[in-house]
FIKOLZA-1660 file (N, C-alpha, C; in steps of 0.1 Angstrom, whole numbers, plus 5000, padded with zeros to 4 digits):
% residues 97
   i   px   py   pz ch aa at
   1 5009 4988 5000  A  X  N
   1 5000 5000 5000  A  X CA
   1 5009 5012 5000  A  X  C
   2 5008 5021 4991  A  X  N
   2 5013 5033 4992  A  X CA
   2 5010 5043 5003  A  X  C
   3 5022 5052 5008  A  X  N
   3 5024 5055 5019  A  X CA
   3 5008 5069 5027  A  X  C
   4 5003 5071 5010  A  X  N
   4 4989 5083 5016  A  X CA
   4 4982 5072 5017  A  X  C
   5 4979 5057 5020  A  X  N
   5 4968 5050 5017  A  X CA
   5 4970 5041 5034  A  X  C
   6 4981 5043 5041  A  X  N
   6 4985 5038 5056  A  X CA
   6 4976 5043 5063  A  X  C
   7 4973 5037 5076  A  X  N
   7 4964 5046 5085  A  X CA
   7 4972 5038 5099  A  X  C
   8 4967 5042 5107  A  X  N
   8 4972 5035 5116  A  X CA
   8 4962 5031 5131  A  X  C
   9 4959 5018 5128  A  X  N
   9 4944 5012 5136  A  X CA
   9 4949 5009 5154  A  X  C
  10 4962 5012 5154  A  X  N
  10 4966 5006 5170  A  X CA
  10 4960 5014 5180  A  X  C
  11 4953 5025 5176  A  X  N
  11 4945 5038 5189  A  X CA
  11 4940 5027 5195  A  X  C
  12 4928 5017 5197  A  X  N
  12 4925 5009 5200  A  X CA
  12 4932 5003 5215  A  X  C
  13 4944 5003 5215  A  X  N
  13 4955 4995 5226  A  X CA
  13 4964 5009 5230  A  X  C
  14 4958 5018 5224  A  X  N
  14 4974 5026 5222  A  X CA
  14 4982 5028 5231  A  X  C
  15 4970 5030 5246  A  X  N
  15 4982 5030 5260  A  X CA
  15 4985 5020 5266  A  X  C
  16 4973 5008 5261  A  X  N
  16 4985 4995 5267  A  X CA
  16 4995 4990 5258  A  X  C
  17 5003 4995 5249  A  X  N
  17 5009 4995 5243  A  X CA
  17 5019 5003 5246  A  X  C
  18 5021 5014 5246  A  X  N
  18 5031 5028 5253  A  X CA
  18 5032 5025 5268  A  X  C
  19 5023 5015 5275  A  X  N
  19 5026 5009 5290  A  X CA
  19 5036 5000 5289  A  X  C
  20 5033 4992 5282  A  X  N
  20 5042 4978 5279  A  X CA
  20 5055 4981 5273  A  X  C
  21 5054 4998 5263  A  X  N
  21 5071 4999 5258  A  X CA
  21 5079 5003 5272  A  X  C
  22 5070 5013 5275  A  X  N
  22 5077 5019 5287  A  X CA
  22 5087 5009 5298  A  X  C
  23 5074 5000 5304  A  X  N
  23 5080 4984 5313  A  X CA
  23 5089 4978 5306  A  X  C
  24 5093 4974 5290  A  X  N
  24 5102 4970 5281  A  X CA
  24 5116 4978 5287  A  X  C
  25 5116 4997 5280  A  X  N
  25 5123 5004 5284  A  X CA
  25 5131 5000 5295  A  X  C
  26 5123 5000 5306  A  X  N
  26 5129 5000 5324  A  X CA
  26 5137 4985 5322  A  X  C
  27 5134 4973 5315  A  X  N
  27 5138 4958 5319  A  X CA
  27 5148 4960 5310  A  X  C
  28 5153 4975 5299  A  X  N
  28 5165 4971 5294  A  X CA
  28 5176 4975 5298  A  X  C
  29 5170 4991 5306  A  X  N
  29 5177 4996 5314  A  X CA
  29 5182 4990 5323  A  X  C
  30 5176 4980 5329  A  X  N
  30 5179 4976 5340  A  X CA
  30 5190 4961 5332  A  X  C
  31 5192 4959 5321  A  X  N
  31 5197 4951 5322  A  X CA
  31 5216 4957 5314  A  X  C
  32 5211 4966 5311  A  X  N
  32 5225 4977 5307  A  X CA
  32 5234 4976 5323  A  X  C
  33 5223 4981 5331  A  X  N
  33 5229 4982 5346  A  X CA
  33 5236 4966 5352  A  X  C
  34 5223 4957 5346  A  X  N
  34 5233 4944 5351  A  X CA
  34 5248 4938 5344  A  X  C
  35 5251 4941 5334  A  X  N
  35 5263 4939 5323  A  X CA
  35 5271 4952 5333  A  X  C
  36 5267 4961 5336  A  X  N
  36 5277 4973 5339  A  X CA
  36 5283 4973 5349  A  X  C
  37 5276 4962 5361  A  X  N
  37 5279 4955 5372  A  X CA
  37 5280 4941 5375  A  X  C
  38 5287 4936 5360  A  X  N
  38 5293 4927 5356  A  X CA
  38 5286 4913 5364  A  X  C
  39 5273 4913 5360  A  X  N
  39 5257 4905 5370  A  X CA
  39 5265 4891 5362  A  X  C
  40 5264 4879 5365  A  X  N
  40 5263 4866 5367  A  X CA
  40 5256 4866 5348  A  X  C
  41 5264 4855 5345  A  X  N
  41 5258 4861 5326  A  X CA
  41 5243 4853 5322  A  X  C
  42 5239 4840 5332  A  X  N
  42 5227 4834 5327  A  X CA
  42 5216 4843 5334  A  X  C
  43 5220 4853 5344  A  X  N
  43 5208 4863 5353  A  X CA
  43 5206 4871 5337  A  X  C
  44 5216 4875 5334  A  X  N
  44 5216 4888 5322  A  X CA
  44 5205 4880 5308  A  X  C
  45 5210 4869 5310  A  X  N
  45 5206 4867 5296  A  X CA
  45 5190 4859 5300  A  X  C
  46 5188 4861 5311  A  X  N
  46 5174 4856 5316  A  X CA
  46 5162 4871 5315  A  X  C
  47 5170 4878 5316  A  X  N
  47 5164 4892 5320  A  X CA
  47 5163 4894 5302  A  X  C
  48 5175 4892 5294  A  X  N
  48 5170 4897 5280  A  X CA
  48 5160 4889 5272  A  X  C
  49 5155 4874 5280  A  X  N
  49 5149 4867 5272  A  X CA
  49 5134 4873 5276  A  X  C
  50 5134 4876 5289  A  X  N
  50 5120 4880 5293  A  X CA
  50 5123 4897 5281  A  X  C
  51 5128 4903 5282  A  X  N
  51 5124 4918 5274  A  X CA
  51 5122 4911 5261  A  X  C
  52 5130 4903 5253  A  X  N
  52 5124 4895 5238  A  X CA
  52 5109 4893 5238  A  X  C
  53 5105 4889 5248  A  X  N
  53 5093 4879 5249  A  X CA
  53 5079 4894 5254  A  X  C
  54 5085 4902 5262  A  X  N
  54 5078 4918 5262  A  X CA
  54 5072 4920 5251  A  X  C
  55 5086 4921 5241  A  X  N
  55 5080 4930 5228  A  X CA
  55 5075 4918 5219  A  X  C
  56 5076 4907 5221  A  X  N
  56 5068 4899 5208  A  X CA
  56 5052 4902 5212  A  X  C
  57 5054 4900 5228  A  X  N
  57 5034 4905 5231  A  X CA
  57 5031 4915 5226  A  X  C
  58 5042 4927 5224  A  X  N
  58 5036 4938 5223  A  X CA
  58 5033 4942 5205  A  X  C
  59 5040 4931 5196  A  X  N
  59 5042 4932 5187  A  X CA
  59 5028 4925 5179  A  X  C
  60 5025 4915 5191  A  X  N
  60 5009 4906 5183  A  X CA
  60 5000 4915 5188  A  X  C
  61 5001 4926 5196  A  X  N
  61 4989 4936 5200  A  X CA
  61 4987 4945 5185  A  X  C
  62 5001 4950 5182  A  X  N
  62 5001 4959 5172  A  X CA
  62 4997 4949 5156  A  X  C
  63 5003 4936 5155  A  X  N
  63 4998 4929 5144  A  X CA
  63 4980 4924 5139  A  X  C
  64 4979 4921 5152  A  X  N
  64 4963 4920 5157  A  X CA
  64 4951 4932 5151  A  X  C
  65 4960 4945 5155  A  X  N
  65 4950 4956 5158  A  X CA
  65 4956 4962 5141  A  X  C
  66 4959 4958 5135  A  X  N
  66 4968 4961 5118  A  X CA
  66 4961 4952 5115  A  X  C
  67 4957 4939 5115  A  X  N
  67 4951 4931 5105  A  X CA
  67 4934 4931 5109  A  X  C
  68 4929 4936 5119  A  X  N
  68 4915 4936 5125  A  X CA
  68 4910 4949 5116  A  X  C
  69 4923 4963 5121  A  X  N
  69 4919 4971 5116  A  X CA
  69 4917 4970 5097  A  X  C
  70 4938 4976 5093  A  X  N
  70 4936 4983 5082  A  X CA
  70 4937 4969 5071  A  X  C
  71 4937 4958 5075  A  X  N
  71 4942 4945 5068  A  X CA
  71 4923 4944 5063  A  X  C
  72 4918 4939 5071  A  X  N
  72 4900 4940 5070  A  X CA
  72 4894 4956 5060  A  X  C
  73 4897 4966 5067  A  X  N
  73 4896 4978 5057  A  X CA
  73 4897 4975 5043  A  X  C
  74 4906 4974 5039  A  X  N
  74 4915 4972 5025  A  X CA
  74 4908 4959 5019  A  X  C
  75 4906 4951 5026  A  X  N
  75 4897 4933 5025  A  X CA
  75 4881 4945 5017  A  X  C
  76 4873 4947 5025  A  X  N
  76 4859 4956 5027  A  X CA
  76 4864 4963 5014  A  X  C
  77 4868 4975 5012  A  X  N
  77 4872 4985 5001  A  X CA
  77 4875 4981 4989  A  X  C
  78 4882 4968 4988  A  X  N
  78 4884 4967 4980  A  X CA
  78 4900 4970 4966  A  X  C
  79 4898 4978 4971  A  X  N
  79 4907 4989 4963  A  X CA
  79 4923 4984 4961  A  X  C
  80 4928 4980 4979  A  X  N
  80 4943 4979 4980  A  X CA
  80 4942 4965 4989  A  X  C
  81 4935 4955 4984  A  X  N
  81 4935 4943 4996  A  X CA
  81 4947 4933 4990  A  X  C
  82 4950 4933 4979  A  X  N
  82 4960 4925 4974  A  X CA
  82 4968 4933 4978  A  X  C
  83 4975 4942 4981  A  X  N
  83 4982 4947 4984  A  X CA
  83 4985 4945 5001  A  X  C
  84 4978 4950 5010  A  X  N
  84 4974 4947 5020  A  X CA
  84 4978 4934 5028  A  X  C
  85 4971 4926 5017  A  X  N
  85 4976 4910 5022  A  X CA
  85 4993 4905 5020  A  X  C
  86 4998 4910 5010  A  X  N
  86 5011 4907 5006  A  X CA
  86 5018 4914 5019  A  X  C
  87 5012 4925 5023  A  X  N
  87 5019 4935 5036  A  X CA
  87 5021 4927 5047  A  X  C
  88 5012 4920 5050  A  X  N
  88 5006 4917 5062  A  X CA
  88 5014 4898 5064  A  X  C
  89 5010 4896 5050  A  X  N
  89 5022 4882 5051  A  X CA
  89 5037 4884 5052  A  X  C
  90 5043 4898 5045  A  X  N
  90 5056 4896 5047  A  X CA
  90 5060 4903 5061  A  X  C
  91 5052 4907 5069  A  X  N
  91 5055 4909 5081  A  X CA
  91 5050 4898 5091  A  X  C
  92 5044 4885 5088  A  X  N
  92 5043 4874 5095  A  X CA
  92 5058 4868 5093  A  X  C
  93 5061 4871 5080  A  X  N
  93 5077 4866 5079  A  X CA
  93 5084 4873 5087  A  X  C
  94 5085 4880 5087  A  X  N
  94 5099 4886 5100  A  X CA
  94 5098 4880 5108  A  X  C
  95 5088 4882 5117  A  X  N
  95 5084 4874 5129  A  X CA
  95 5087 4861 5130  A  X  C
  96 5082 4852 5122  A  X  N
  96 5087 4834 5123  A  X CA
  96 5098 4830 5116  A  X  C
  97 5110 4840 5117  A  X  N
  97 5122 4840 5112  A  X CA
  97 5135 4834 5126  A  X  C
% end
């Protein structure tokens, strides 16, 4: 889809989403602080697996509320749904990469 034809459907979640980056934020801070105070390496890499696993939730919120929203819009309309769908598959690919 061309870039006047984007909208963006996440208002929906939007602050549990900006909650969840925020809490991300603090668990990576907090884990700069553990490497900086040279923390025990399976604690560090325990703490980065939980921030991974943060933003994939936070990433099926935003995939969810993209395919409910503008993925179905474009489906409905008509207009840009092949397009849409090719969108929407190659960002399932990143993900199960």
């Amino acid at each position: 889809m061309s870039a006047e034809n984007k909208s963006y459907s996440y208002k929906r979640n939007r602050k549990e989403i900006m909650d969840s980056l925020k809490r991300i934020e603090g668990q990576v801070r907090g884990i700069q602080k553990m490497v900086d105070e040279r923390r025990y390496c399976v604690d560090v890499l325990t703490q980065i697996a939980a921030a991974r696993m943060a933003l994939a939730r936070v990433a099926l919120i935003i995939l969810e509320d993209h395919t409910l929203g503008c993925v179905c819009s474009a489906i409905v309309e008509e207009e840009h749904k092949h397009e849409a769908v090719e969108e929407l598959l190659d960002v399932i690919k990143k993900f199960i990469r």
